[in-house]
C-alpha positions in Angstrom: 186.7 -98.3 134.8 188.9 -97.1 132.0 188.1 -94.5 129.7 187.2 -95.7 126.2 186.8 -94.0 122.7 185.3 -96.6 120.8 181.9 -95.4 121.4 183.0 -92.0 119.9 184.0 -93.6 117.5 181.1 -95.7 116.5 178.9 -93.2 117.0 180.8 -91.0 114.1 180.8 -94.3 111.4 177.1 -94.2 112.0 176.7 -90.6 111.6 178.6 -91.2 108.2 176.7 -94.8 107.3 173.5 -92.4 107.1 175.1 -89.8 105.3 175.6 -92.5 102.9 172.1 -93.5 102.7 171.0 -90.1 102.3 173.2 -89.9 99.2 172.1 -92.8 98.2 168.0 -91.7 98.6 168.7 -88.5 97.3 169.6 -90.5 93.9 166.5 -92.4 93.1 164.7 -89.4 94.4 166.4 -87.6 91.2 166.1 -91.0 89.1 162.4 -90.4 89.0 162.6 -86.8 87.2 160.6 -85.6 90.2 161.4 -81.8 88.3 159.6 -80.2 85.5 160.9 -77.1 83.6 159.2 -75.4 81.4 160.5 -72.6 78.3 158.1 -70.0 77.0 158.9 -68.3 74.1 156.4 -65.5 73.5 158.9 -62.5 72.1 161.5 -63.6 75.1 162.4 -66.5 76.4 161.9 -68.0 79.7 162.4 -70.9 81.8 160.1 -71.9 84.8 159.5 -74.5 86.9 156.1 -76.4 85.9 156.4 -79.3 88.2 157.6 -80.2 91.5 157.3 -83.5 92.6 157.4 -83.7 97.2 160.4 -84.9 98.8 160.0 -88.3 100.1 159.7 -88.1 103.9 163.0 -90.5 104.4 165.3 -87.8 103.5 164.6 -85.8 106.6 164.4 -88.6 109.0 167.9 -90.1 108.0 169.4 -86.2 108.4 167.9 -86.5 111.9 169.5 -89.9 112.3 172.7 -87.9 111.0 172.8 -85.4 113.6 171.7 -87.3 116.6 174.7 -89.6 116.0 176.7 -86.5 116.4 175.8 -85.2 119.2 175.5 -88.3 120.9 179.3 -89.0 120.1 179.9 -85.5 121.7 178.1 -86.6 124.7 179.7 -89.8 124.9 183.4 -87.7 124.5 182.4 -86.1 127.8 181.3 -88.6 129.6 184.7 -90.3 128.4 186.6 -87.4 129.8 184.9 -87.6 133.4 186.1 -91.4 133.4 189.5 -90.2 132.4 189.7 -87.4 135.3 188.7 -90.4 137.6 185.4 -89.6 138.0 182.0 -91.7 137.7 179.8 -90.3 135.7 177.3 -93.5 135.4 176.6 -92.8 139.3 174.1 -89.5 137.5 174.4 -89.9 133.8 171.6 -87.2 133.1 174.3 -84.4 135.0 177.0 -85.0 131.9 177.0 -83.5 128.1 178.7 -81.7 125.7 178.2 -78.1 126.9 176.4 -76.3 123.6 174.9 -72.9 124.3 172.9 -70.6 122.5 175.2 -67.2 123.1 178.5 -66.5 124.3 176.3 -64.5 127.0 174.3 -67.2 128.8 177.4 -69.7 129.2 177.5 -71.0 132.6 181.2 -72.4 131.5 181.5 -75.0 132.6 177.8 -76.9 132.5 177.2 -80.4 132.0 181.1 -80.8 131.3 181.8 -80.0 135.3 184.4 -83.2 136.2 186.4 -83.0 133.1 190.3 -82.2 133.7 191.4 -79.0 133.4 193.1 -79.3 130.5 190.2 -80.7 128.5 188.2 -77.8 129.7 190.6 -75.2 128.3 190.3 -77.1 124.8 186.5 -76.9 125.4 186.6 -73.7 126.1 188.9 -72.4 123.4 186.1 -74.1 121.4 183.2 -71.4 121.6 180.4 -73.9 121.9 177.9 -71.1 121.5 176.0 -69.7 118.5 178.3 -67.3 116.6 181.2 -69.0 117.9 181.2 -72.3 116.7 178.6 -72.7 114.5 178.9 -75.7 113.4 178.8 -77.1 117.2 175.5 -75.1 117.8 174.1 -76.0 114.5 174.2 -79.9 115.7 172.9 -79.3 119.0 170.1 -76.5 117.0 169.2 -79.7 114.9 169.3 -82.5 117.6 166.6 -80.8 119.8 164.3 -79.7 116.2 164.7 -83.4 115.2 163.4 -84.4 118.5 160.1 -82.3 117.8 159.3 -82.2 113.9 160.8 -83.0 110.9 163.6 -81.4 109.9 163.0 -79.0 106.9 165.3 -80.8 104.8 162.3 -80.9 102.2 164.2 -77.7 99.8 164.4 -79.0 96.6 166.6 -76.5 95.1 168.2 -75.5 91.5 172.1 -75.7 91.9 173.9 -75.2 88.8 172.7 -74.4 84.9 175.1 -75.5 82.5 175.2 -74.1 79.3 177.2 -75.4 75.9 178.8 -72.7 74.9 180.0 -73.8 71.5 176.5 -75.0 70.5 175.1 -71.8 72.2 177.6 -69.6 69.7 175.7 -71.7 66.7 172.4 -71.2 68.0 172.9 -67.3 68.2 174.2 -66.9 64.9 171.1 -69.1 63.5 173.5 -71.6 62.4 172.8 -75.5 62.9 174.0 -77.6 65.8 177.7 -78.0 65.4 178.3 -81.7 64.3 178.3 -84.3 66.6 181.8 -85.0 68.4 182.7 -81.4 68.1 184.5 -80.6 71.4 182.2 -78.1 73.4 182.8 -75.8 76.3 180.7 -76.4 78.9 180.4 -73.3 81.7 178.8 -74.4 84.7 176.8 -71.3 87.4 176.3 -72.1 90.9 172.6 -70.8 91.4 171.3 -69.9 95.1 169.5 -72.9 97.5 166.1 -71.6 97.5 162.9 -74.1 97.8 161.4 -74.9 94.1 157.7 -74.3 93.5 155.3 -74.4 90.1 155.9 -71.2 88.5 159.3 -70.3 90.1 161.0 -67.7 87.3 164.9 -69.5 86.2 166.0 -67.3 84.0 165.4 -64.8 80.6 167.0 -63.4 78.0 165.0 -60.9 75.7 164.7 -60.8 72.4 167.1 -60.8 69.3 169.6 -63.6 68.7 170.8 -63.3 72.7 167.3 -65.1 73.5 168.4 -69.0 71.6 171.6 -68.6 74.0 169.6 -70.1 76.9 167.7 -72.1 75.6 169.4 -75.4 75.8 170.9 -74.3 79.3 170.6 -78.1 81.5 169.5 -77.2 85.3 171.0 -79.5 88.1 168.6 -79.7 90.8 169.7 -80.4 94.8 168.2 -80.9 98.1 168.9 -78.3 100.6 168.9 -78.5 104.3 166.2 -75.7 104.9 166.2 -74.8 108.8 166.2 -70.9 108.9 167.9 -70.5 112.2 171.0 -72.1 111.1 171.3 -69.7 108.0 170.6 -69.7 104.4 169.5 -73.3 102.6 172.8 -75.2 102.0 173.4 -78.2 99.9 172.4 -80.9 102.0 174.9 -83.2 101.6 177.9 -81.0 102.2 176.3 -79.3 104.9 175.8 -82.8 106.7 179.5 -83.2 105.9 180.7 -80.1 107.3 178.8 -81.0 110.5 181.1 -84.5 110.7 184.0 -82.5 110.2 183.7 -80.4 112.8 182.9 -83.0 115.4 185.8 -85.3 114.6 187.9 -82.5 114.9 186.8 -81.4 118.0 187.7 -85.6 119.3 191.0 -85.2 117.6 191.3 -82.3 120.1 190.1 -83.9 122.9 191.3 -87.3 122.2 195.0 -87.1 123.9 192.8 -86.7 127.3 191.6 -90.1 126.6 193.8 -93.1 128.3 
């Protein structure tokens, strides 16, 4: 038996055919306004969330189908490599994975990548596979074994930018009208934290005087984050999900040249 990449490579197209979907999901999610904010003005002005529509159930279970493609194209790299270093790894298929650990300080180097060549090992090796080495690696294996037991929390709707005309903004402070229509404007664009959304959540303020109409017209952007604590602070999910396809392809382009 020769040793084959096309799995691998399957296996990544499929991870990036969901990421599609979710893209595509997350946009009639925002199609139906599922966000309401609210400005009070009662001597300063305010913006707070009033309503927060939940996040349909699909969007977590294609990121699971995301990051179990991964890590099954990891698994079926090793399981390449064994074929390549003459070995037969479908004689005990359950002995063979990607070696992902949780510290650099419980690695039993090499693990379920035992029968690889040498050389491949080195590469895996020079890898950190291990939380706080690679996180990127341990974040897909973190994810694959969560998915396998709940839903993943990718259920953070989150506010990620405010942008704010500030040419109609300068008109607004001065108590002047709107500026007329097909005046060029300056739009400035902040990037706000991921943090889940809920009824009441405070936006922003700007007390009293003419500073408080500045504001007011501000348009929020709203996101879904991928919201699983152990792997850090919420993230923009779709990036996020790409970062994790990144990483995996580059760790086959690594490996690949072991593959005959």
């Amino acid at each position: 038996m020769a040793a084959d990449r096309t799995g691998i490579d399957l296996k990544i197209e499929r991870a990036k055919k969901h990421l599609r979907d979710l893209e595509t999901a997350l946009e009639r999610f925002n199609e139906t306004d599922p966000h309401e904010v609210v400005t009070k003005n009662n001597g300063e002005w305010e913006k707070v969330i009033g309503r927060v529509d939940p996040l349909p159930d699909c969007l977590a279970l294609i990121t699971g189908d995301v990051v179990h493609n991964l890590r099954s194209a990891l698994d079926h790299l090793i399981w390449q490599l064994v074929i390549a270093n003459g070995g037969e790894p479908e004689k005990d298929p359950t002995r063979y994975s990607f070696p992902i650990w949780d510290s650099a300080a419980k690695t039993s180097f090499p693990g379920k990548a035992k029968g690889v060549s040498p050389a491949a090992l080195k590469i895996i090796e020079g890898l950190k596979p291990y939380k706080g080495g690679n996180e990127a690696l341990w974040a897909i294996n973190y994810l694959d074994v969560v998915d396998k037991h709940r839903l993943l929390l990718a259920a953070a709707a989150t506010a990620a930018t405010m942008t704010i005309d500030m040419v109609a903004a300068a008109h607004a402070m001065k108590g002047e009208r709107p500026p007329p229509a097909g005046t060029p404007t300056t739009l400035v664009r902040f990037k706000m934290k991921a943090q889940p959304l809920y009824v009441g959540m405070f936006l922003g303020r700007s007390q009293g005087g003419t500073r408080k109409k500045r504001y007011e017209d501000a348009e929020l952007a709203f996101g879904v984050a991928l919201n699983e604590p152990e792997i850090g602070e919420p993230e923009p999910i779709i990036p996020a999900l790409q970062q994790l396809i990144d990483a995996t392809e580059a760790v086959v382009l690594k490996l690949g040249a072991e593959i005959h």
